[in-house]
C-alpha positions as CSV (number, residue, x, y, z in Angstrom):
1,X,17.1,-18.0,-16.7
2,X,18.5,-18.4,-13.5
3,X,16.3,-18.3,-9.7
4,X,17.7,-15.2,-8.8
5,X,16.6,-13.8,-12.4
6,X,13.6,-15.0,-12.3
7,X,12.8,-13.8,-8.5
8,X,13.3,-10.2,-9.7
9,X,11.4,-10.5,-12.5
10,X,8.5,-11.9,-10.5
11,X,9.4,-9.2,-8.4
12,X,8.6,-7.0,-11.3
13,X,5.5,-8.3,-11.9
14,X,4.4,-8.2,-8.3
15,X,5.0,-4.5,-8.1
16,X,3.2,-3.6,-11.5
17,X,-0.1,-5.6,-10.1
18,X,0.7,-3.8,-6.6
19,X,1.3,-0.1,-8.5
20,X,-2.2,-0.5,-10.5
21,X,-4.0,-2.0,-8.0
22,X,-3.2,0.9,-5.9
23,X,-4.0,3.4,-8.5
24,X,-7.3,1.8,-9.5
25,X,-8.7,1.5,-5.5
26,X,-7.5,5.1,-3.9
27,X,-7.7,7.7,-7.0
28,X,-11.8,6.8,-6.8
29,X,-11.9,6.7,-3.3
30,X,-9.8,10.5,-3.1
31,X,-12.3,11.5,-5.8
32,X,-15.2,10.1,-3.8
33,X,-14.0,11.4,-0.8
34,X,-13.5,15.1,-2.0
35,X,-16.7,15.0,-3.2
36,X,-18.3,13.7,-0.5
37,X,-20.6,10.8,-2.3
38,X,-23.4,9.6,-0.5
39,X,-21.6,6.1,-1.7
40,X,-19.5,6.6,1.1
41,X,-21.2,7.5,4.1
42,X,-21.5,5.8,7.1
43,X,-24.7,5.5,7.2
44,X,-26.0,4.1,4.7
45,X,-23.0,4.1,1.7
46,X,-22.9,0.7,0.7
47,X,-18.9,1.7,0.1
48,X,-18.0,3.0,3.8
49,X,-17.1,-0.2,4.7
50,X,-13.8,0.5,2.3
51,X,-13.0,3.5,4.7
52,X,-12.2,3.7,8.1
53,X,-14.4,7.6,8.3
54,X,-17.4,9.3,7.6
55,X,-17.8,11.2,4.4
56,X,-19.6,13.7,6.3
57,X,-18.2,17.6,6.5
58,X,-19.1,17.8,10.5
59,X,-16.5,14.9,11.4
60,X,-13.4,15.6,13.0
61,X,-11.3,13.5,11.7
62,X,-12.5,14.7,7.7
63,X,-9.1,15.2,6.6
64,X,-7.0,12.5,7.1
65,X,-9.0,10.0,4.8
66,X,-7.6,12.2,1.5
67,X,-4.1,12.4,3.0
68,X,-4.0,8.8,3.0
69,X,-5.3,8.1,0.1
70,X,-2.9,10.8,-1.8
71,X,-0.3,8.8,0.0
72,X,-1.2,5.4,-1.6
73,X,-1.5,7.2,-4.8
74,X,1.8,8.2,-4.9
75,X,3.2,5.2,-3.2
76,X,1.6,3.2,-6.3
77,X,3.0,5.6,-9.0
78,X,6.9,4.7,-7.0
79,X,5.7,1.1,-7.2
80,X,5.0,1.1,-10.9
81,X,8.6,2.8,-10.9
82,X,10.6,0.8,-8.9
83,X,9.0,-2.0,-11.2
84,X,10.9,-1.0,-14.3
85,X,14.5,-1.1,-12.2
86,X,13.6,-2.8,-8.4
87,X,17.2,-3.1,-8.1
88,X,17.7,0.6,-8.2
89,X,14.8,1.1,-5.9
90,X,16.0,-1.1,-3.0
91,X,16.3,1.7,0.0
92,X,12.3,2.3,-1.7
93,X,11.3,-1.6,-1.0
94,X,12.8,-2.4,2.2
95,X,10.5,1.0,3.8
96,X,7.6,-0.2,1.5
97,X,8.0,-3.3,3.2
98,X,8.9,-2.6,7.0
99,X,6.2,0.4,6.9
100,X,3.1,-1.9,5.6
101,X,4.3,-4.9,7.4
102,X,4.6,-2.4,10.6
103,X,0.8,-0.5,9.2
104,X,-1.0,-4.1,9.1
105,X,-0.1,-5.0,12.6
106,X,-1.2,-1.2,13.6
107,X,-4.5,-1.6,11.8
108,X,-5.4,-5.1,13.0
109,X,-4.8,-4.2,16.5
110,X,-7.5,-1.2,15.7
111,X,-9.7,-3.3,14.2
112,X,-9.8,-6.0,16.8
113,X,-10.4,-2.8,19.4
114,X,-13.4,-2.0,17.5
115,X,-14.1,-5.4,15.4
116,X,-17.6,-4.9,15.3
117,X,-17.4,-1.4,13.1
118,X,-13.9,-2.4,11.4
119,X,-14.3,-6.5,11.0
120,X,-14.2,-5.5,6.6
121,X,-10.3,-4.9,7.7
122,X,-9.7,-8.3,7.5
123,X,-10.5,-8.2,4.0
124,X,-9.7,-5.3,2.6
125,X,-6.7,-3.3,4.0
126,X,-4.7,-5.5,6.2
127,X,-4.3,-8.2,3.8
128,X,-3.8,-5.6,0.9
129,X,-0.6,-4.2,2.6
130,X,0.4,-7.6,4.3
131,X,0.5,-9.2,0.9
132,X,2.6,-6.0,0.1
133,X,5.2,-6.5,2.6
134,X,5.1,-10.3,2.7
135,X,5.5,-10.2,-1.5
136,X,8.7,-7.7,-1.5
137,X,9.9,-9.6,1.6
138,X,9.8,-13.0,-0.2
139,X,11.1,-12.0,-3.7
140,X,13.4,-9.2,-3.1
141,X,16.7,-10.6,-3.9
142,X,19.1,-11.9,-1.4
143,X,22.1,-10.5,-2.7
144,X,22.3,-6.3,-2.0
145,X,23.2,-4.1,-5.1
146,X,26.3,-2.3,-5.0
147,X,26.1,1.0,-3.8
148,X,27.7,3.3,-6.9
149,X,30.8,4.9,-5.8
150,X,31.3,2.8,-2.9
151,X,32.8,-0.4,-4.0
152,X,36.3,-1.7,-3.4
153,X,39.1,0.1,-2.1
154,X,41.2,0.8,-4.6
């Protein structure tokens, strides 16, 4: 098997962990979130360090938590996708990549602004999406598929 053969199929790999992953952290924290688990709460949940809000139904800010995490969801469903053919899914990996790599330097920024409620960031989320970005960025391979249709002249 050649290196470039054996990128993609790491590649592969890579994405399946990334796609599960994904599934098994943010379908139970949508869940927990909709339902508003004391498990969650900010003060008190043992788990709120894994969000960035409060479970509470008084807070502002209430909805953006389960549009995220509806986001990630589906984001790891493409991931287990783009897995099967990451070749066909290259325009999919290249935003995957730019948008966490670009998210992760968002979020550390926040969290260094408020390090003393956010320092779990460092642990959880930032590297979580860096190793996203850094992991397509590093095995993606070199050479760019051929667009169908738009080869040579003829």
């Amino acid at each position: 098997m050649d290196n470039a053969a054996r990128k993609l199929r790491t590649l592969a790999v890579f994405l399946r962990v990334y796609g599960v992953l994904s599934l098994l952290i943010f379908v139970p924290l949508f869940i927990g979130f909709m339902v508003r688990t004391p498990l969650l709460a900010e003060k008190g949940g043992p788990l709120n360090w894994t969000i960035w809000n409060d479970v509470s139904s008084g807070q502002e800010h209430a909805h953006v938590p389960p549009m995220l995490f509806l986001v990630y969801i589906v984001w790891g469903v493409f991931l287990l996708l783009a897995a099967r053919k990451p070749l066909a899914y290259e325009s999919f990996l290249a935003f995957t990549m730019w948008a966490n790599l670009a998210h992760a330097l968002l979020m550390a920024g926040q969290a260094v602004m408020d390090f003393e409620r956010y320092w779990s960031k460092f642990l959880t989320d930032i590297p979580f999406i860096l190793i996203l970005a850094l992991g397509i960025l590093f095995l993606r391979p070199a050479e760019r598929a051929p667009v169908q249709g738009h080869g040579a002249v003829r």
